[in-house]
C-alpha positions as a Markdown table, in Angstrom:
| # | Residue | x | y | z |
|---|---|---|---|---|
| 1 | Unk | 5.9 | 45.4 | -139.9 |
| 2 | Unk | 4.9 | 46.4 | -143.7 |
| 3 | Unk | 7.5 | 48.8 | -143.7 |
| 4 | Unk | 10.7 | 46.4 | -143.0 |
| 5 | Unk | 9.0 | 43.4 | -145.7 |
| 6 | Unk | 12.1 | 43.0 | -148.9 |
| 7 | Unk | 10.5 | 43.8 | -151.9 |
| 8 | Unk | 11.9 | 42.0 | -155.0 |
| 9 | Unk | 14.2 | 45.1 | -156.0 |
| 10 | Unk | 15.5 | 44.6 | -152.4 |
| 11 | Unk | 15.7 | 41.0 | -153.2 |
| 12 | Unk | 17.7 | 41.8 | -156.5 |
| 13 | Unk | 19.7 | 44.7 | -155.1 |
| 14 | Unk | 20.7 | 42.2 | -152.2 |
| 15 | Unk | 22.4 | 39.2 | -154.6 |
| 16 | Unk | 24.6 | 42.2 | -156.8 |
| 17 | Unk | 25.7 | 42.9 | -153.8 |
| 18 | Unk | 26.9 | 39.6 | -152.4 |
| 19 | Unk | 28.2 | 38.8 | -156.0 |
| 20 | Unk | 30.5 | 42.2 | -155.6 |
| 21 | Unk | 31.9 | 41.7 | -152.2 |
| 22 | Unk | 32.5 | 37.9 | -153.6 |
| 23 | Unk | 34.6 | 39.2 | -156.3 |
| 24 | Unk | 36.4 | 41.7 | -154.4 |
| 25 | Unk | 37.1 | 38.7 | -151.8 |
| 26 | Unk | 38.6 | 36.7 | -154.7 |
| 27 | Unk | 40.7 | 39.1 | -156.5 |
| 28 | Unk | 42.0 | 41.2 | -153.4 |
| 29 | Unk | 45.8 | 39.3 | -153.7 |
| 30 | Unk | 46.2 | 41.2 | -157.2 |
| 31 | Unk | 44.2 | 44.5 | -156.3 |
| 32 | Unk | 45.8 | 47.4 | -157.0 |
| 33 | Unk | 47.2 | 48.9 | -153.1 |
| 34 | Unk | 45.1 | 52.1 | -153.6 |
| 35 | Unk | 42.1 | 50.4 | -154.4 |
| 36 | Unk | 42.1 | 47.3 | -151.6 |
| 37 | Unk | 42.0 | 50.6 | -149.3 |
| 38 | Unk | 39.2 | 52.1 | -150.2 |
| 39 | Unk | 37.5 | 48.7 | -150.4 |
| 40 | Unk | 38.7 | 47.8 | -146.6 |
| 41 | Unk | 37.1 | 51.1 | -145.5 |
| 42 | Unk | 33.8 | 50.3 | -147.5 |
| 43 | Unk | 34.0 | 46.4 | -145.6 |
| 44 | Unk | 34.9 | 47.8 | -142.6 |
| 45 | Unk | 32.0 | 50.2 | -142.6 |
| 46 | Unk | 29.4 | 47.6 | -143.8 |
| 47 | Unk | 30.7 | 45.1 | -140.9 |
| 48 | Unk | 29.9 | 47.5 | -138.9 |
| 49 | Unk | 26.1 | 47.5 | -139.7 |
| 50 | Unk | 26.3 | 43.5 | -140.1 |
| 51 | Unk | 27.3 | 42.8 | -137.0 |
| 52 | Unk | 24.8 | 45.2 | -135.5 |
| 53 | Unk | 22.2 | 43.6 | -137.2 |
| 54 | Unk | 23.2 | 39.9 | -136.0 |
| 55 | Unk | 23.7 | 40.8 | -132.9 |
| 56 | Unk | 20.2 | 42.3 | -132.3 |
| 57 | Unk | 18.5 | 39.9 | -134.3 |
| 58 | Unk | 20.1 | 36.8 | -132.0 |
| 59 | Unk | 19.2 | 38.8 | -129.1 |
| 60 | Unk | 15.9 | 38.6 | -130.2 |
| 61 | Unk | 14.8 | 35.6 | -131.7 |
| 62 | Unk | 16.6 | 33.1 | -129.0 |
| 63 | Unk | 14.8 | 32.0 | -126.0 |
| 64 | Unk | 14.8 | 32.7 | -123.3 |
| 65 | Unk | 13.7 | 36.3 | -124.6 |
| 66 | Unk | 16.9 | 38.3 | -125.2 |
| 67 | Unk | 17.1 | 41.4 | -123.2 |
| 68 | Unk | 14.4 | 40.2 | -120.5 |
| 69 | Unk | 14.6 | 41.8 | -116.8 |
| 70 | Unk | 11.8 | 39.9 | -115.8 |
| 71 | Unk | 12.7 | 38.2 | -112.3 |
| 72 | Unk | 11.5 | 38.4 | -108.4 |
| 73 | Unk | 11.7 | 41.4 | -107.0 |
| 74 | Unk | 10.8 | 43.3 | -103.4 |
| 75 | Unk | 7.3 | 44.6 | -104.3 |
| 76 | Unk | 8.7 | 48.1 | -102.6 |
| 77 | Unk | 11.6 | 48.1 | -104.7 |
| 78 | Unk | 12.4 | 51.5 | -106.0 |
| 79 | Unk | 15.4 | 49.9 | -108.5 |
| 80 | Unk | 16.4 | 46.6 | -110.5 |
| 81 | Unk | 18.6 | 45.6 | -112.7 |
| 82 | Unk | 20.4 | 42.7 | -114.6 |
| 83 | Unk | 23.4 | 43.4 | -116.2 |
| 84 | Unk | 24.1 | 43.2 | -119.4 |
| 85 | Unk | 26.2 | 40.0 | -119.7 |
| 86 | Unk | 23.3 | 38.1 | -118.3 |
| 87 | Unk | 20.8 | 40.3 | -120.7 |
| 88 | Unk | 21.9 | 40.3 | -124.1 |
| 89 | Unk | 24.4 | 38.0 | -126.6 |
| 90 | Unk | 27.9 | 40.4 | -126.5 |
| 91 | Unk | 30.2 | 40.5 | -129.4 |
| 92 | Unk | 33.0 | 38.9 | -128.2 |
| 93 | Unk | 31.5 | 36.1 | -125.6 |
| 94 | Unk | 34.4 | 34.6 | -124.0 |
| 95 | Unk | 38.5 | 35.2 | -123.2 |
| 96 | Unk | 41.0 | 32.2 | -122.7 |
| 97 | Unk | 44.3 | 32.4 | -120.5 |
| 98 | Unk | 42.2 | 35.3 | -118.8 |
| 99 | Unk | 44.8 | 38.6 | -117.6 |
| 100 | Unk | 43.6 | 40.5 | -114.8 |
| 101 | Unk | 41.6 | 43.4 | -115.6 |
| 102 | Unk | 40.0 | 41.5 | -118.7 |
| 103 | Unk | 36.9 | 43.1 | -119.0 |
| 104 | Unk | 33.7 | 40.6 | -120.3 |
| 105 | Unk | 31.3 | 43.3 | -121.7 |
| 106 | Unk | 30.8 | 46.7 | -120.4 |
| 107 | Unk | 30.2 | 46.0 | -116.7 |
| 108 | Unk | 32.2 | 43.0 | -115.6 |
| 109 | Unk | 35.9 | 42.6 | -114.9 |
| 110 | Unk | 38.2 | 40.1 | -113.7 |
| 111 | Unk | 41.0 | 40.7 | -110.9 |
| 112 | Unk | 43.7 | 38.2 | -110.3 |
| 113 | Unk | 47.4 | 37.8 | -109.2 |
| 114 | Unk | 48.2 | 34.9 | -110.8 |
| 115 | Unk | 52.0 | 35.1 | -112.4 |
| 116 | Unk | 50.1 | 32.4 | -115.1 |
| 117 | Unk | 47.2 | 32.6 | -116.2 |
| 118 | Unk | 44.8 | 29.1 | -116.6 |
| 119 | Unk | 41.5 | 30.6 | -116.2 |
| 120 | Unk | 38.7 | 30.8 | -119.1 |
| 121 | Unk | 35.7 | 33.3 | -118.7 |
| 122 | Unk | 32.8 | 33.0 | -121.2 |
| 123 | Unk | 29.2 | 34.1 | -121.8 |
| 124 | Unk | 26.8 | 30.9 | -122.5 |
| 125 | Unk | 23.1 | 30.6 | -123.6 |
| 126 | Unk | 21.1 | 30.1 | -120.7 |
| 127 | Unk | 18.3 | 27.1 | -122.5 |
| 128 | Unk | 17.3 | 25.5 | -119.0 |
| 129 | Unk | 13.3 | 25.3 | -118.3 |
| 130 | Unk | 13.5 | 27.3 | -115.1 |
| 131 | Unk | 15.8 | 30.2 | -116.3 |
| 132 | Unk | 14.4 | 33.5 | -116.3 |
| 133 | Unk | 18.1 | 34.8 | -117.6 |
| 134 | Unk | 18.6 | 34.5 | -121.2 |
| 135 | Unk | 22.9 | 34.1 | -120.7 |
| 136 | Unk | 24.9 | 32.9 | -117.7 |
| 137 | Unk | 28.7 | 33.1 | -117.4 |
| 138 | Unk | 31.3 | 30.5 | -116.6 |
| 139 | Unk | 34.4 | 31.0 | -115.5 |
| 140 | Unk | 37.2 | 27.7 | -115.4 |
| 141 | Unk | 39.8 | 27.6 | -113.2 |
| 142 | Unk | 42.6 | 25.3 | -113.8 |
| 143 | Unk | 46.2 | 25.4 | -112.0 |
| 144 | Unk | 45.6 | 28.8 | -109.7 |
| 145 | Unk | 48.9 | 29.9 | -108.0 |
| 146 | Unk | 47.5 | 33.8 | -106.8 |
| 147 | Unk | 46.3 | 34.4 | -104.2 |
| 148 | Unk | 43.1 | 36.4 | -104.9 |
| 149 | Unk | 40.3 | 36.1 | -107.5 |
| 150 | Unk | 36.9 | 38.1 | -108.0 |
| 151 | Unk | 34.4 | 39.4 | -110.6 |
| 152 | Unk | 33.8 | 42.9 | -110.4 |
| 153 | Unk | 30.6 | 44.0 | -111.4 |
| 154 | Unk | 29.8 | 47.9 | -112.0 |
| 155 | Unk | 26.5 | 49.1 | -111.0 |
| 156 | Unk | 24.9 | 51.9 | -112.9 |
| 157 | Unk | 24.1 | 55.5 | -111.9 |
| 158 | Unk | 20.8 | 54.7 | -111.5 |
| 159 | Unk | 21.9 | 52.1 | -108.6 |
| 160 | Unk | 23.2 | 55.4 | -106.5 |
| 161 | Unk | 20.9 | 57.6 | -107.3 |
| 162 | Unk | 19.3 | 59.2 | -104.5 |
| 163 | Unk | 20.9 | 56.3 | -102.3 |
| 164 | Unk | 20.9 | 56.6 | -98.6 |
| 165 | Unk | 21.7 | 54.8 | -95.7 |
| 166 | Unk | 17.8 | 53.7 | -95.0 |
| 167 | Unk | 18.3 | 51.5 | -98.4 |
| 168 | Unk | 18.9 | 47.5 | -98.6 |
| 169 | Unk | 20.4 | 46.4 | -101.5 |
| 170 | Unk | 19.6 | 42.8 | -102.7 |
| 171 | Unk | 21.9 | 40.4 | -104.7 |
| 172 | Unk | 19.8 | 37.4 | -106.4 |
| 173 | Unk | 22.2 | 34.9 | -108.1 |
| 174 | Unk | 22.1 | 31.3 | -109.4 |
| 175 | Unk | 25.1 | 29.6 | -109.1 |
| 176 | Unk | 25.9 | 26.2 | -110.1 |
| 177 | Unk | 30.2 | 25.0 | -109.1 |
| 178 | Unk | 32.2 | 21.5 | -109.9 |
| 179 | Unk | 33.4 | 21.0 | -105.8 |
| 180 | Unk | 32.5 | 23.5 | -103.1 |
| 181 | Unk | 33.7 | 26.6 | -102.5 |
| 182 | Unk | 33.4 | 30.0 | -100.8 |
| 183 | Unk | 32.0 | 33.1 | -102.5 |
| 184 | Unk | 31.9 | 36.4 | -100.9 |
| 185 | Unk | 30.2 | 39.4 | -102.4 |
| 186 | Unk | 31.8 | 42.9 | -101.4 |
| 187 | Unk | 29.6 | 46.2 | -102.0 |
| 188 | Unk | 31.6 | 48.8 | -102.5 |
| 189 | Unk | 30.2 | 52.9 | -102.2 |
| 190 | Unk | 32.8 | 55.3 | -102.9 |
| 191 | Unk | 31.4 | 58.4 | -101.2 |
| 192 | Unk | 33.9 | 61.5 | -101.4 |
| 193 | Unk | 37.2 | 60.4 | -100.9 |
| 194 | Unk | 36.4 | 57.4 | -98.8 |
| 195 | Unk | 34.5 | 54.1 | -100.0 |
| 196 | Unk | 31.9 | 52.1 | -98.0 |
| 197 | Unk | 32.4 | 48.2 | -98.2 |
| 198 | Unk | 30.1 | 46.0 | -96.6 |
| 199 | Unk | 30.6 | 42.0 | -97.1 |
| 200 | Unk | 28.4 | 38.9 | -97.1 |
| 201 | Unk | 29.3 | 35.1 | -97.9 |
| 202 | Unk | 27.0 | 33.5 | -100.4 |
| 203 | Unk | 25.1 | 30.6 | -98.7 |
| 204 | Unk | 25.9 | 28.1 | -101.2 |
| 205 | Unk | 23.7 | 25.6 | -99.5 |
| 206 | Unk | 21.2 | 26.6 | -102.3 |
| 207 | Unk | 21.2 | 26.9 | -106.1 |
| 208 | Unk | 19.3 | 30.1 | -105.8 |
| 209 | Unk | 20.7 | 32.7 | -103.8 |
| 210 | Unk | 20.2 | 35.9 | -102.0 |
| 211 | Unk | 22.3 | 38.7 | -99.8 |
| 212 | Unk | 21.5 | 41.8 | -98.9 |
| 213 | Unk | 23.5 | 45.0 | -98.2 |
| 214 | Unk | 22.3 | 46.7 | -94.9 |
| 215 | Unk | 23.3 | 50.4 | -95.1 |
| 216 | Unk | 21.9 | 51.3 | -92.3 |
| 217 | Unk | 25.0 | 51.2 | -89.9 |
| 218 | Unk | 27.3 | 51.8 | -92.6 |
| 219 | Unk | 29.3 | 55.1 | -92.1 |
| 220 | Unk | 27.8 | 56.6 | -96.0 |
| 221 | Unk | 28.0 | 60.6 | -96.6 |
| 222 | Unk | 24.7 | 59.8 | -98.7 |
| 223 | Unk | 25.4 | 64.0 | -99.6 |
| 224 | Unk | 28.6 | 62.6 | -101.7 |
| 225 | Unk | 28.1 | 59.0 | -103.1 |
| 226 | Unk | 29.5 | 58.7 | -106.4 |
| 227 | Unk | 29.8 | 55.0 | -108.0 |
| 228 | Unk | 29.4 | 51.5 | -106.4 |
| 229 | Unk | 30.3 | 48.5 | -107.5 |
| 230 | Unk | 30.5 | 44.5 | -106.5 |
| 231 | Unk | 33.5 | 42.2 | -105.9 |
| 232 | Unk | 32.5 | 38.2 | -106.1 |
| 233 | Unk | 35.7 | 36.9 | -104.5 |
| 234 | Unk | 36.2 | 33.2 | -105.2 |
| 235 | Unk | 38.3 | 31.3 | -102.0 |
| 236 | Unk | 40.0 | 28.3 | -103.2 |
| 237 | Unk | 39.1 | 28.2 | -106.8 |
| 238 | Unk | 41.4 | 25.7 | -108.4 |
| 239 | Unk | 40.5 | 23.2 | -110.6 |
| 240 | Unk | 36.9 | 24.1 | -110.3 |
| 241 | Unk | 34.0 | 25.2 | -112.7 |
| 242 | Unk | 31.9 | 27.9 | -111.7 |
| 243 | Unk | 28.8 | 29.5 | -113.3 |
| 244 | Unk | 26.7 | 31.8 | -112.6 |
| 245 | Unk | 23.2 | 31.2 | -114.5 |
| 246 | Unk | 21.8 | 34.9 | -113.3 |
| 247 | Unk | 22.5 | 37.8 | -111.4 |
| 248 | Unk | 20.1 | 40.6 | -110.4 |
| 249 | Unk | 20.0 | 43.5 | -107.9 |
| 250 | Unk | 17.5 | 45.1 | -106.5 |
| 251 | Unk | 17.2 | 48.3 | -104.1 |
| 252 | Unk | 14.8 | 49.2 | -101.1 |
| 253 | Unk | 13.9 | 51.1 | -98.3 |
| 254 | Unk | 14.4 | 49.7 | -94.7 |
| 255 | Unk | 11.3 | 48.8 | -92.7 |
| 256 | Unk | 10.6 | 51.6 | -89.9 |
| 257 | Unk | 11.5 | 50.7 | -86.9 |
């Protein structure tokens, strides 16, 4: 757009600048105390819009397109979603000698009992051909001595909203592992005081997979559902390489029977 173009002011403004922050990088060791304040606070604040700005421009000049939710869906699907982690570049991408509870982003967490921790969890740039997801996330497991290990993925309001027991909901993932192993995905639908958990195992016979959540016969008090969220539970994970290219959800109503 005309309006966003850097005139030459912009252009002359833009190189004062740089030299000033330069120079204020240089001399900080003999600034005066009361002045490297005030000039943290000023950095600080402009980091604030820099990083902004990089993070949305990476999000959207990468490829696949930053940000996309494009991907199959039921054609009667009254919800969708990708989550962020998947959608967009985060600011902090990845986490070393993982503790449980670590969150990745906004919407995933990482549960483990391990009394040391060897596992990495990072965000990497999806750049296959056939990937509608613009990030995937691996997670390396080394020496494991818990006993338990899962993603936890919190869906949005949106997800619940107006839920009832005549909905299915679908989990789509890609998943790509080192050895074999079992994956298990856990929807949990906390509804009043009591939560709704329903379980399938991920048949990792195929690269691209799909479960779905049957609520039908579930036991739901659709009058009280508050939150749900999803538990990827990882049997046997040592010394293994997991990552998941995508992961979408999708929600629909039942066929009448």
């Amino acid at each position: 757009m005309a309006g966003n173009r850097i005139s030459f002011l912009d252009r002359v403004t833009h190189r004062h600048t740089v030299r000033r922050w330069a120079r204020a990088a240089r001399n900080a060791n003999d600034a005066h105390v009361s002045e490297l304040r005030g000039l943290r606070s000023a950095a600080r604040l402009l980091r604030s819009h820099l990083d902004r700005l990089i993070h949305r421009a990476d999000e959207r000049l990468a490829l696949p397109a930053i940000g996309s939710t494009a991907f199959p869906r039921p054609h009667n699907a009254d919800w969708a979603w990708r989550p962020e982690l998947w959608r967009g570049s985060l600011p902090s991408p990845g986490m070393s000698s993982v503790q449980t509870k670590s969150m990745l982003g906004n919407e995933v967490t990482l549960f483990h009992d391990c009394a040391f921790s060897e596992l990495t969890l990072r965000q990497l740039r999806n750049l296959r051909e056939e990937d509608l997801a613009p990030y995937g996330v691996r997670l390396d497991v080394f020496k494991f001595d818990g006993s338990f290990l899962s993603l936890v993925i919190d869906l949005p309001d949106d997800a619940v909203k107006g839920l009832t027991k005549n909905h299915l909901l679908g989990m789509n993932t890609i998943v790509e592992m080192e050895k074999p192993l079992e994956i298990f995905a856990r929807l949990n639908v906390r509804h009043g005081p009591n939560t709704e958990q329903i379980v399938r195992e991920l048949p990792l016979n195929q690269e691209d997979v799909t479960v779905e959540f049957d609520l039908a016969y579930s036991k739901l008090n659709e009058k009280r559902v508050e939150r749900a969220w999803i538990d990827l539970i990882f049997e046997g994970p040592e010394m293994n390489q997991v990552t998941l290219r995508d992961l979408t959800f999708s929600r629909r109503p039942r066929a009448a029977l």
